[in-house]
C-alpha positions as CSV (number, residue, x, y, z in Angstrom):
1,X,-53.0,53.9,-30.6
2,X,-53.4,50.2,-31.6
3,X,-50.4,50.5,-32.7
4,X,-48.6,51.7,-29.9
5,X,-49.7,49.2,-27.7
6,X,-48.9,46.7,-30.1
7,X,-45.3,48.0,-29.6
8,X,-46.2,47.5,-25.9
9,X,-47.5,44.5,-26.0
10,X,-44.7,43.0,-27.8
11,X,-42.0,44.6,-24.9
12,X,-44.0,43.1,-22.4
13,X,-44.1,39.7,-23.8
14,X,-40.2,39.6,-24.9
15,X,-39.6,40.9,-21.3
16,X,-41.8,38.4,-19.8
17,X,-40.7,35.6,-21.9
18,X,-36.4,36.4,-21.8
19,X,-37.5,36.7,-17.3
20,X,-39.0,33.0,-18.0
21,X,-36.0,31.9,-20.2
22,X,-33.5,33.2,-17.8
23,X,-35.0,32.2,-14.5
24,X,-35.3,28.2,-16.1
25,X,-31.7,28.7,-17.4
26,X,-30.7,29.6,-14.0
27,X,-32.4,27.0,-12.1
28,X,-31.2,24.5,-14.9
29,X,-27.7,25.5,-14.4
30,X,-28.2,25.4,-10.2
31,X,-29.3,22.1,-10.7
32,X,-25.8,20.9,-12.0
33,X,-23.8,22.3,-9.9
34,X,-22.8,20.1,-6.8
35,X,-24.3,20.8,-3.7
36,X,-22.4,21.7,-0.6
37,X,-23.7,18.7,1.2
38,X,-22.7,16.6,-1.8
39,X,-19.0,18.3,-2.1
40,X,-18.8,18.1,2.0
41,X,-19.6,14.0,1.5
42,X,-16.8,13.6,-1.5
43,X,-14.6,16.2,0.7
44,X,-14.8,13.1,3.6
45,X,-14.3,10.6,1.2
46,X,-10.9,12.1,-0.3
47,X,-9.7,13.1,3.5
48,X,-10.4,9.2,4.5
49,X,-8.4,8.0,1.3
50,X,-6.0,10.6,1.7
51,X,-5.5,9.1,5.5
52,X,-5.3,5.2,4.5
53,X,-2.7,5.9,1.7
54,X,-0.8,8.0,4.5
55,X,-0.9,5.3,6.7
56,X,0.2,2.4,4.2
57,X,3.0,4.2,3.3
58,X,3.9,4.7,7.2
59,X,3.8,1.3,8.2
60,X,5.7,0.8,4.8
61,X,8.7,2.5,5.8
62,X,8.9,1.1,9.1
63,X,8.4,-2.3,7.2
64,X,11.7,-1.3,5.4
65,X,13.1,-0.2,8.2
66,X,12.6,-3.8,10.2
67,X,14.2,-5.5,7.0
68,X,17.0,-3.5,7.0
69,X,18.1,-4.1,10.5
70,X,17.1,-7.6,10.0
71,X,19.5,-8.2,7.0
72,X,22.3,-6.5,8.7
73,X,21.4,-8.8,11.3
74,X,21.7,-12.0,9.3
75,X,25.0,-10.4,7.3
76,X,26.9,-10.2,10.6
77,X,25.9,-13.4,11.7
78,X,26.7,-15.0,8.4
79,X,30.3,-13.0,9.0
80,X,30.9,-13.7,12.7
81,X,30.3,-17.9,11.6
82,X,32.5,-17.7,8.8
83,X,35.2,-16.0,10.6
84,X,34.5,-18.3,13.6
85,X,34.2,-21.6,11.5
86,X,37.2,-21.1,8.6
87,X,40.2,-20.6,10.8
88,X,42.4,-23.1,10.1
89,X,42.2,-24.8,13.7
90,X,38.4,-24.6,13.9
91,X,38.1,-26.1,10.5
92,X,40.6,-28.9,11.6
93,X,38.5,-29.5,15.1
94,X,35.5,-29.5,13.1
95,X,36.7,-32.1,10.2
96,X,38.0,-34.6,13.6
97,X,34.5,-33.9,15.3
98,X,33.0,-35.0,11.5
99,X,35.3,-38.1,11.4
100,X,34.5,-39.5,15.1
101,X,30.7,-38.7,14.6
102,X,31.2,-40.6,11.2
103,X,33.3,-43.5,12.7
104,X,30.4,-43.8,15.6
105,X,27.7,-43.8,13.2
106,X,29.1,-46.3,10.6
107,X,30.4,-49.0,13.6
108,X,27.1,-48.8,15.0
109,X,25.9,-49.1,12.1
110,X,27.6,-52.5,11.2
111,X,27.1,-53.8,14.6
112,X,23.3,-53.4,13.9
113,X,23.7,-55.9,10.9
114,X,25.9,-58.5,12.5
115,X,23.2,-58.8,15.3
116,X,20.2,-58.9,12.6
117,X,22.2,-62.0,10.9
């Protein structure tokens, strides 16, 4: 009979001791798993980020947009002036308006230093 309960003894101490190794393995392993609160938190965090690059890249394109239109803008104005101011008679009014402003400048300009002699 010693023997058999040996035997039993034995069971009940491998039983008892695997429960123990199983149940601290378990709550080892629970332990580094993340937490719903935890994953909820990181879950906001990513949404926010997700959101901010969203908007970025909205304003962006409309950013693009704007400097699109306003290069077009500038190209047609840089082609309605240089249709407008290469023609030949609006080059030739331009070169007499050049001279006469030129001819203004320079006799007032030698009229200034006869009267400072």
């Amino acid at each position: 009979m010693l023997g058999g309960m040996s035997v039993w003894l034995w069971a009940v101490i491998a039983f008892l001791a695997g429960t123990g190794a199983g149940w601290g393995l378990s709550a080892y392993l629970r332990g580094r798993q993340p937490s719903e609160q935890r994953l909820r938190r990181l879950q906001g965090v990513l949404d926010r980020f997700q959101g901010e690059v969203a908007q970025h890249f909205q304003e962006s394109g409309e950013l693009i947009t704007r400097l699109r239109a306003d290069v077009e803008s500038l190209y047609h104005h840089l082609e309605s002036g240089a249709a407008r101011l290469t023609t030949e008679d609006a080059t030739q009014a331009r070169l007499r308006q050049l001279e006469e402003t030129s001819a203004t400048q320079s006799g007032h300009a030698a009229a200034d230093r006869t009267s400072e002699r």
